[in-house]
C-alpha positions as CSV (number, residue, x, y, z in Angstrom):
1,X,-92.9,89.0,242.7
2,X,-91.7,89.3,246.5
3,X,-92.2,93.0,246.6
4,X,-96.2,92.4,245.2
5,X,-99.0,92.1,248.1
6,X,-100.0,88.8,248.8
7,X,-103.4,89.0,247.3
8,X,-102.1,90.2,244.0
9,X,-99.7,87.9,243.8
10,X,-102.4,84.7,244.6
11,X,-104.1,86.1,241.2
12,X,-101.2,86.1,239.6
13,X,-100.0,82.9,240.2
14,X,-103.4,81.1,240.0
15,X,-105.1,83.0,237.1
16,X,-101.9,82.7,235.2
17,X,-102.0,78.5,236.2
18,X,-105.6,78.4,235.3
19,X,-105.0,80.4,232.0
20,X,-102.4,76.8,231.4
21,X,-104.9,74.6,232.0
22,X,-107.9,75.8,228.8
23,X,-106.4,73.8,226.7
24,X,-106.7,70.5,228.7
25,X,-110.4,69.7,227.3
26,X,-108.7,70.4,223.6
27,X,-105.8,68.4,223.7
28,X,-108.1,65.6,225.5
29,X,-110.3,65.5,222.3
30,X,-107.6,65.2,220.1
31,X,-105.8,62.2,222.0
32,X,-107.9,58.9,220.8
33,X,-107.2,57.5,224.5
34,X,-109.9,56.1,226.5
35,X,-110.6,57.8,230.0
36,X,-108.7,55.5,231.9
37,X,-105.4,55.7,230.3
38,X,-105.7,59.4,229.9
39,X,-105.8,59.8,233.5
40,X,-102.9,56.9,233.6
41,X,-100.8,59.3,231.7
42,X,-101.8,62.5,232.8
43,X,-101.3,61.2,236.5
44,X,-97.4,59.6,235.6
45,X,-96.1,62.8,233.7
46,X,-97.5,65.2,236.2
47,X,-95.5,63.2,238.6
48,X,-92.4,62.8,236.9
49,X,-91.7,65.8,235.6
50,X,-92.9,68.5,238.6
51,X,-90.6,65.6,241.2
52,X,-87.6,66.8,238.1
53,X,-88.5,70.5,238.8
54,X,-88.1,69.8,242.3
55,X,-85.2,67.6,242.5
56,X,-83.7,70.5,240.1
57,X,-84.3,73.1,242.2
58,X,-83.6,71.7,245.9
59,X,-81.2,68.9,244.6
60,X,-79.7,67.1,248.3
61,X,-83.3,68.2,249.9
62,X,-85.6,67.0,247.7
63,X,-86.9,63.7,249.6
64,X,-86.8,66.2,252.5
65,X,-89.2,68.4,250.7
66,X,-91.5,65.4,250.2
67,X,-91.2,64.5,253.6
68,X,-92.0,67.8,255.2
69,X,-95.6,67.9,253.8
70,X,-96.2,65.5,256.4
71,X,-99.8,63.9,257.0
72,X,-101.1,67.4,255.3
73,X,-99.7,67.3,252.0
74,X,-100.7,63.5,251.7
75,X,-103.9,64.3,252.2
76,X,-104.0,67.1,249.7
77,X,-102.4,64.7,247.1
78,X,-105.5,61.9,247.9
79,X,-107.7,64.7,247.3
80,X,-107.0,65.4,244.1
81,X,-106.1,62.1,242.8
82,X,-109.8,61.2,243.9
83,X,-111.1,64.2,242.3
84,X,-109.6,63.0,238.9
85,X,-111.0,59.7,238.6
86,X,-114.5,60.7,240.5
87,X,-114.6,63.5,238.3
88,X,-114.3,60.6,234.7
89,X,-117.0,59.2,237.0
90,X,-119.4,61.6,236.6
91,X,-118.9,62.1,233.5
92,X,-119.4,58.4,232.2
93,X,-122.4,58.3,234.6
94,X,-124.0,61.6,233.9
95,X,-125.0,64.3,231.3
96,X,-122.2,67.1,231.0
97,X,-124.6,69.9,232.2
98,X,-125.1,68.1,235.6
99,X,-121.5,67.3,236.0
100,X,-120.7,71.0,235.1
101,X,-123.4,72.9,237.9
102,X,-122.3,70.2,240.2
103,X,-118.5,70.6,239.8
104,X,-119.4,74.6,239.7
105,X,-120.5,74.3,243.6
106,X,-116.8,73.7,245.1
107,X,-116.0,77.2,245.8
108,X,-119.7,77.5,247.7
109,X,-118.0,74.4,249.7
110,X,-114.6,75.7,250.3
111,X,-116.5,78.8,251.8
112,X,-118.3,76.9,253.7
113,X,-115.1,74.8,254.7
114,X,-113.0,77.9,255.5
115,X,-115.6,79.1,257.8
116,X,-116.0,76.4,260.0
117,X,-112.6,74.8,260.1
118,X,-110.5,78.1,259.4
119,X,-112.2,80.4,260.9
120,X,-111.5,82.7,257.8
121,X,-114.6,85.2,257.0
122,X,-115.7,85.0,253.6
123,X,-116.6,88.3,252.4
124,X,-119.8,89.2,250.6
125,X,-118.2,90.1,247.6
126,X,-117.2,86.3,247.4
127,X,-120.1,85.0,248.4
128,X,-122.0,87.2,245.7
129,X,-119.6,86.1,242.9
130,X,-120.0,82.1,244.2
131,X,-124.1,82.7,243.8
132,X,-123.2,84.8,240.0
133,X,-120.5,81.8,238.8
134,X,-122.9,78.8,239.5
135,X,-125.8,81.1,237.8
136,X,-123.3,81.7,234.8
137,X,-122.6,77.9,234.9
138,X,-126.0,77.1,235.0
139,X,-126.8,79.2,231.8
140,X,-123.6,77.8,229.8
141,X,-124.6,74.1,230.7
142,X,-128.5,73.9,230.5
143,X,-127.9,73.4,226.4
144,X,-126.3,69.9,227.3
145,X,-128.8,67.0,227.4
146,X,-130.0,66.0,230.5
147,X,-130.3,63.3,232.3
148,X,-127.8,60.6,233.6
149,X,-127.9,58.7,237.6
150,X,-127.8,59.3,240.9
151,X,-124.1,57.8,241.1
152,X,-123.2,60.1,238.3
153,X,-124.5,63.1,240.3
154,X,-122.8,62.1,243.5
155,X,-120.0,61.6,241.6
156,X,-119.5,65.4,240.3
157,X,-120.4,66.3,244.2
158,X,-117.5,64.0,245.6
159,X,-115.5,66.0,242.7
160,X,-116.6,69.2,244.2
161,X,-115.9,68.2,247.6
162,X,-112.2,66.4,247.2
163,X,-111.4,69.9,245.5
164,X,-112.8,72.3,248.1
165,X,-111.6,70.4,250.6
166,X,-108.0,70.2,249.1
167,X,-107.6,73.5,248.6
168,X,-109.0,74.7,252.1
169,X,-106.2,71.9,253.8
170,X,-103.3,74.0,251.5
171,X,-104.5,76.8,253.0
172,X,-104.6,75.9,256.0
173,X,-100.7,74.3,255.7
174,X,-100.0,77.4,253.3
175,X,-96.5,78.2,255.1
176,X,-95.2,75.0,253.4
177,X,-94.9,73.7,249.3
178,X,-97.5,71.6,248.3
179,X,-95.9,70.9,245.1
180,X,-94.8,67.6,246.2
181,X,-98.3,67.0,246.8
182,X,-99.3,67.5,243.6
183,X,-96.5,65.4,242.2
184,X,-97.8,62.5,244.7
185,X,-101.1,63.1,243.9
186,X,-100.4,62.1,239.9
187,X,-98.6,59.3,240.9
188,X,-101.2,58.1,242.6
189,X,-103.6,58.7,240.0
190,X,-102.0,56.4,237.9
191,X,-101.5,53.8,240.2
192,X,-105.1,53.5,240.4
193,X,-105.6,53.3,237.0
194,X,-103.2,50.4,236.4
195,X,-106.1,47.9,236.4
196,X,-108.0,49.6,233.9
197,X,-105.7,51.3,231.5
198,X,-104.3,50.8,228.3
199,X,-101.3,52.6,228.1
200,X,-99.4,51.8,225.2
201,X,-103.1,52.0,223.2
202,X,-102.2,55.7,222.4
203,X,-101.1,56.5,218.8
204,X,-97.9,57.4,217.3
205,X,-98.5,60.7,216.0
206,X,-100.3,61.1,219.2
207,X,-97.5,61.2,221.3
208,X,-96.7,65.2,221.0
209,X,-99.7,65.8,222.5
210,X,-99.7,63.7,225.2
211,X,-96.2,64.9,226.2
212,X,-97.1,68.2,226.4
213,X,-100.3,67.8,227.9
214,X,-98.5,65.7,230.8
215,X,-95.4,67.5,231.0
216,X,-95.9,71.1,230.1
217,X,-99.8,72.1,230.8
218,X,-100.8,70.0,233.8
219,X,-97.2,70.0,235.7
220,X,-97.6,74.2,235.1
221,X,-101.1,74.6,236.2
222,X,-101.2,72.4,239.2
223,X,-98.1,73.5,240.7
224,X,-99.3,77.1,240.3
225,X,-102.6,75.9,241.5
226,X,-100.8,74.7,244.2
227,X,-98.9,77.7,245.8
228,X,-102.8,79.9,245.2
229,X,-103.9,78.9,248.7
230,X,-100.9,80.3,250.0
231,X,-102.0,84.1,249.1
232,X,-105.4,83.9,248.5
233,X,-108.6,82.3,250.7
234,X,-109.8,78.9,249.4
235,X,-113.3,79.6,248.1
236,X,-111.1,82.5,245.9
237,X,-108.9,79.7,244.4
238,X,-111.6,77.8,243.2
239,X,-113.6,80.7,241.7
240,X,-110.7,81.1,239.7
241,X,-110.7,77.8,238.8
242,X,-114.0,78.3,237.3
243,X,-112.3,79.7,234.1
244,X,-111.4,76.4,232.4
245,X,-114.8,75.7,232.4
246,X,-115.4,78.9,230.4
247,X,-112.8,79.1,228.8
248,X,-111.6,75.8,227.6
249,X,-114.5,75.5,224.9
250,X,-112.6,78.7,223.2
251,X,-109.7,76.2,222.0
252,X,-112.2,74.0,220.9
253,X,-113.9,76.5,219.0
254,X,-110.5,78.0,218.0
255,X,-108.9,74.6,216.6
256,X,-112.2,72.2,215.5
257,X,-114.6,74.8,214.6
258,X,-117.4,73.8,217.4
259,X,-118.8,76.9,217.3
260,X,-120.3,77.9,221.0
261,X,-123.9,78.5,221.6
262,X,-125.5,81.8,222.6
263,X,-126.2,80.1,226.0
264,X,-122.7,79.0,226.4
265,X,-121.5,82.4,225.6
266,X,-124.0,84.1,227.6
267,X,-123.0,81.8,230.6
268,X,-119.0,82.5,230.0
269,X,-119.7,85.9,230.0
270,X,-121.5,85.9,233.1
271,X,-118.6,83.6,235.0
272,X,-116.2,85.8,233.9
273,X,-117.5,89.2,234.5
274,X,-118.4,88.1,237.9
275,X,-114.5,86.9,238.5
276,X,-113.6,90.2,237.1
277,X,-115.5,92.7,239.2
278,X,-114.8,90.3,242.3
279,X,-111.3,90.9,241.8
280,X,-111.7,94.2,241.4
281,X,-113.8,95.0,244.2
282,X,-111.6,93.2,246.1
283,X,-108.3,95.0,245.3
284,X,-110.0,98.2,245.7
285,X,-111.1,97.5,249.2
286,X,-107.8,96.5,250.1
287,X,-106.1,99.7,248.5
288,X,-108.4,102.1,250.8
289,X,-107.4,99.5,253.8
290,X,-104.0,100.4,252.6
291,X,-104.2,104.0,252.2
292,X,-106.4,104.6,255.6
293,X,-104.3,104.9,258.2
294,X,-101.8,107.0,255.8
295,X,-105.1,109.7,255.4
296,X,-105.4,109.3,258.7
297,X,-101.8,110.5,259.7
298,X,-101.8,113.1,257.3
299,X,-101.9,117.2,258.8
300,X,-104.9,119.1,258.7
């Protein structure tokens, strides 16, 4: 992809990672683990196998790879190890809809974020498709019951925050690999969990799942996730990340039969045209950046 503008390539990479990551919620409901030991085991096989990849692929420099991330990339991995487990939080605290709309307000943060601390200027189109995603969110989740605490709530905000705020800091460190972030950030994960977890609770014919939950859809997502902020602006990133939430019921639908409600629909189709024509919009304006100052140097 090295001959592909940056921008397109960004999609790629993190549309394609998000597109990894729908089945999470399935393969969650499947496993008969308890919250704690799922983010246990999610957090240790994201860990091991993308430090494998790694070691693979830069063999004698891999501990220097780690090491060059610096105070950055261990920041980035804290992040989104306190993302995880705040974002169990909310969701053992309070009702799904609220932790959705909350969760749904990261990429207004990493606009915000960007602007102040990057000094990147977020287009209207992408501030326009932030205000059409939370609407579409807002739509899919207002069939869930309500109600639920304050410390659920603030919960789903930290959630929303530890996200933005990792993906503006890879931005803002984009010339190096965060991948060893992520890998640092899953160990961490389940360090924390240690306490609480039950890890050898999880059922024989279980195991499959776990394994490629663990090893195949989160170490694939994240580290694709990971090298987005590279190529595109933060807030971007996290719209797209918007998908699973939209998406990830399809799988459900697909394999158990929960069949969506017209809300739910109505909502997904609302996230996801607004991602669509944002894209497009987007790639058109940069095509006629592109293609001016060739007009411009063409002969009368």
């Amino acid at each position: 992809m090295g001959h592909l503008p940056d921008h397109i390539k960004g999609l790629l990479i993190t549309t394609f990672g998000v597109l990894v990551l729908t089945p999470d919620s399935l393969l969650v409901r499947l496993i008969g683990l308890d919250s704690w030991s799922m983010i246990f085991w999610r957090g240790l096989l994201l860990m091991l196998v993308l430090t494998s990849v790694l070691a693979i692929y830069y063999r004698g420099q891999t501990l220097a790879r780690f090491l060059a991330i610096g105070w950055s990339g261990l920041a980035v991995a804290t992040l989104f190890s306190i993302s995880s487990v705040l974002f169990i939080l909310a969701l053992h605290n309070t009702s799904v809809a609220n932790t959705l709309v909350i969760v749904a307000a990261a990429p207004l943060i990493a606009a915000i974020l960007s602007w102040v601390f990057l000094a990147e200027p977020v287009p209207w189109r992408t501030w326009m498709a932030i205000l059409a995603t939370l609407a579409g969110i807002l739509v899919l989740a207002s069939d869930s019951p309500r109600g639920g605490t304050m410390a659920g709530d603030l919960a789903a905000l930290g959630t929303a925050a530890c996200m933005a705020a990792a993906l503006s800091m890879i931005r803002r460190a984009r010339a190096l690999n965060m991948m060893p972030a992520m890998a640092l950030s899953g160990g961490l994960s389940a360090l924390l969990m240690i306490p609480f977890a039950a890890p050898l609770s999880v059922a024989p014919g279980e195991v499959w799942m776990l394994l490629v939950l663990g090893a195949v859809v989160l170490p694939v997502s994240f580290g694709l996730t990971s090298l987005g902020p590279r190529y595109l602006p933060a807030p971007e990133v996290a719209l797209i990340l918007l998908l699973e939430t939209v998406l990830g019921p399809f799988w459900v639908w697909l394999v158990l039969e929960e069949t969506p409600s017209a809300r739910a629909l109505t909502g997904g189709a609302v996230v996801v045209t607004a991602l669509l024509l944002h894209s497009l919009v987007t790639l058109l304006a940069q095509r006629a950046r592109a293609l001016g100052p060739l007009t411009a140097q063409e002969p009368e």
